[in-house]
Residue, then its C-alpha position, 0 to 999 in steps of 0.5 A: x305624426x301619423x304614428x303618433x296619431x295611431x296611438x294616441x287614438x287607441x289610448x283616447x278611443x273613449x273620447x268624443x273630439x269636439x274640437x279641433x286645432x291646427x296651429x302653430x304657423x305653419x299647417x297652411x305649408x300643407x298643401x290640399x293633398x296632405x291637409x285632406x290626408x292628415x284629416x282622414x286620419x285623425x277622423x280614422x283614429x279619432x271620434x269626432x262629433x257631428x258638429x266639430x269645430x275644426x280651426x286653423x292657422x294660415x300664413x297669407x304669404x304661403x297660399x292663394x285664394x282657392x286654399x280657403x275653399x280647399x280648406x272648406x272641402x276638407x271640413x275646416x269651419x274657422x279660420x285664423x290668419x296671421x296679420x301681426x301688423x299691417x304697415x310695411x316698415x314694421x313688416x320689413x323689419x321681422x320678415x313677414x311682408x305680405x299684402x293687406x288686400x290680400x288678407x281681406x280677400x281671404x276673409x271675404x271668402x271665408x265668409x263666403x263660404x260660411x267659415x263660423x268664426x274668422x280671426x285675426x292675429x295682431x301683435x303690438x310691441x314690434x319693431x319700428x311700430x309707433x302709436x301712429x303706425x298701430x292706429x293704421x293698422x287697428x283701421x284697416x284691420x276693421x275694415x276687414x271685419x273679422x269675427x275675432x282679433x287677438x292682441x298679443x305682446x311682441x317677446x323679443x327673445x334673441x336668444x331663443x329665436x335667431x331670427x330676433x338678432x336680427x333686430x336692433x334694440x333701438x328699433x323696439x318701443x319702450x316700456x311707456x310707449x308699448x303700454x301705450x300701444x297695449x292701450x290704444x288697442x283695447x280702446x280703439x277695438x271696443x269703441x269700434x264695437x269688439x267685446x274685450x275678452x280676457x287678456x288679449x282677445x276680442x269679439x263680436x257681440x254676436x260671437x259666442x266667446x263674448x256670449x261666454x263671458x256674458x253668462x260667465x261660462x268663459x274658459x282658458x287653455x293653451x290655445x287662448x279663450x274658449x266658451x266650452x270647458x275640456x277636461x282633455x286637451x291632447x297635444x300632437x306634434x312637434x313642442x305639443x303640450x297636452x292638459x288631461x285633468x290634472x296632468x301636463x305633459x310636453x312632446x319632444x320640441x326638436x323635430x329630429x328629436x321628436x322623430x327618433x322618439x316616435x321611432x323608438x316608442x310611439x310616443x314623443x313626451x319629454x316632460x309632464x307634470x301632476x299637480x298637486x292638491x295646491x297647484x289644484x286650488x291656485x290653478x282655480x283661483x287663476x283661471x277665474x281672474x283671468x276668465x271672469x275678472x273676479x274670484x269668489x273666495x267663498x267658493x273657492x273655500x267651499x271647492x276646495x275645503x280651505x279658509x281662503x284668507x288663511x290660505x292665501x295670506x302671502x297672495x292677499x298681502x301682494x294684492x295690497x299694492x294693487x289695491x292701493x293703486x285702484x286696480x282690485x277691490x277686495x271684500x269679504x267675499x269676492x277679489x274684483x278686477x277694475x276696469x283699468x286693471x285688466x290691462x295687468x291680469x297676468x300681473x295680479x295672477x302672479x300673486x297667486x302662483x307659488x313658482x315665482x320667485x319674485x313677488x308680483x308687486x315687485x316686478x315691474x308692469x313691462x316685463x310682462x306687458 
């Protein structure tokens, strides 16, 4: 990665970092030494700002206490850990037991510390879980007090992921049961005062990422939400995928793979792609449904030089079902996401992505729930 770095460095030299993210699960593996190294090297290839939001992943199952210090040291200032579920059957089940005590601890001295923004990851849809089960989980989580929470939908993928043939199909909710868990979540985490943001995260009133949406000045990447808009975001490692204008570009998403490549050229992309003028026009309408709930047509028309009703007549001919079933409005002017329909934005944006092959309106709401 150092290589990779060094290169990537000198081929973005013009640009300022104002943020910085170690994700993936596992950075927390690095111990203080290599973590303070890593840094130090990118600081080198790199320009960062003053005021450099720097996060991180962790996994409370690899580390002690003191690492949220040596975390602070090295110049970390947010923090994401980890928690997918609290109770220990549904634990058990995907192999990640870990101790709920012990995650409050972590947040408890982030906050000590003066860590900006601390949030946790939860998961609904996990083997075993239960509306009960959940509801525990969502309290104690509370109790913890978090600055943010993501809820995100368990995929299971058992021939993608071996760990997952672990897993007995009759172990997983249905499709009713998990839309139940989907909704017991945003309900249970906004009546106890969290913003519900986008899709799947939620916020503090205070935090800026509901200040974002407020104002209207929410965003989306790869990482999730975001109150700042990036014209780059440089991927490093293993699987990265970068989005620098209008260009998408992935590394090598084997590790030995990745390796011979960086050997070889210093650079490990497999995969790109350079979206044209529709991907363009669709890539807006998209973000604003999924960032701000609504999508002005008249500005898209304007953006872009299109009459919106001529261009997307397949799309708004798909929307229909959804209107019918009170989930948009549609108007002259603007395409409005209801309340209830929040809980399916994915599936109202797929109306507008011209790479399905199956009408929005025609999948089923838990296949991507």
């Amino acid at each position: 990665m150092f290589t990779e770095i060094t290169h990537r460095g000198a081929q973005f030299s013009g640009y300022q970092v104002t943020q910085l993210h170690l994700g993936g699960g596992t950075p927390s593996f690095l111990d203080k030494q290599q973590l303070a190294r890593l840094m130090a090297h990118l600081q080198s290839h790199f320009l960062f700002t003053e005021n450099i939001e720097a996060s991180i992943e962790i996994d409370p199952r690899e580390i002690e206490l003191s690492y949220i210090d040596d975390l602070a040291d090295i110049g970390f200032n947010r923090l994401s850990i980890g928690v997918q579920d609290i109770n220990k059957e549904v634990q058990e089940k995907i192999n990640r037991v870990q101790s709920t005590t012990f995650i409050a601890s972590l947040v408890a001295r982030a906050k000590e510390l003066g860590f900006s923004s601390i949030n946790l990851d939860l998961i609904y849809g996990l083997p075993m879980q239960t509306f009960d089960t959940f509801l525990a989980t969502l309290q104690k989580v509370i109790d913890i007090d978090p600055d943010r929470i993501s809820l995100f939908s368990y995929a299971h993928m058992p021939a993608l992921f071996a760990a997952q043939r672990k897993i007995k199909d009759e172990w997983l909710p249905n499709a009713h049961a998990k839309f139940d868990l989907l909704r017991l979540g945003i309900e249970f985490l906004t009546h106890a005062g969290y913003v519900f943001i986008g899709m799947d995260h939620f916020a503090k009133p205070s935090d800026e990422l509901s200040k974002a949406l407020k104002s209207g000045r929410l965003h989306r990447n790869f990482q999730g939400y975001t109150p700042k808009q990036h014209n780059a975001l440089l991927g490093l490692g293993v699987s990265s995928i970068s989005s620098i204008e209008n260009v998408y570009a992935q590394n090598e998403k084997d590790l030995k793979s990745y390796y011979r490549a960086i050997e070889k050229n210093q650079s490990a992309l497999v995969k790109g792609l350079v979206l044209n003028a529709d991907d363009e026009v669709r890539r807006a309408v998209i973000h604003s449904l999924m960032c701000n709930f609504q999508v002005n047509k008249e500005h898209i028309s304007e953006q872009f030089g299109i009459n919106f009703d001529n261009y997307f007549a397949q799309s708004i001919a798909d929307l229909h079902t959804f209107e019918l079933d009170g989930l948009i409005s549609m108007t002259d002017t603007h395409i409005n996401i209801a309340d209830r329909g929040r809980l399916l934005v994915r599936n109202i944006c797929m109306s507008f992505d011209q790479y399905l092959t199956q009408p929005a309106h025609q999948m089923r709401y838990s296949q991507v729930i």
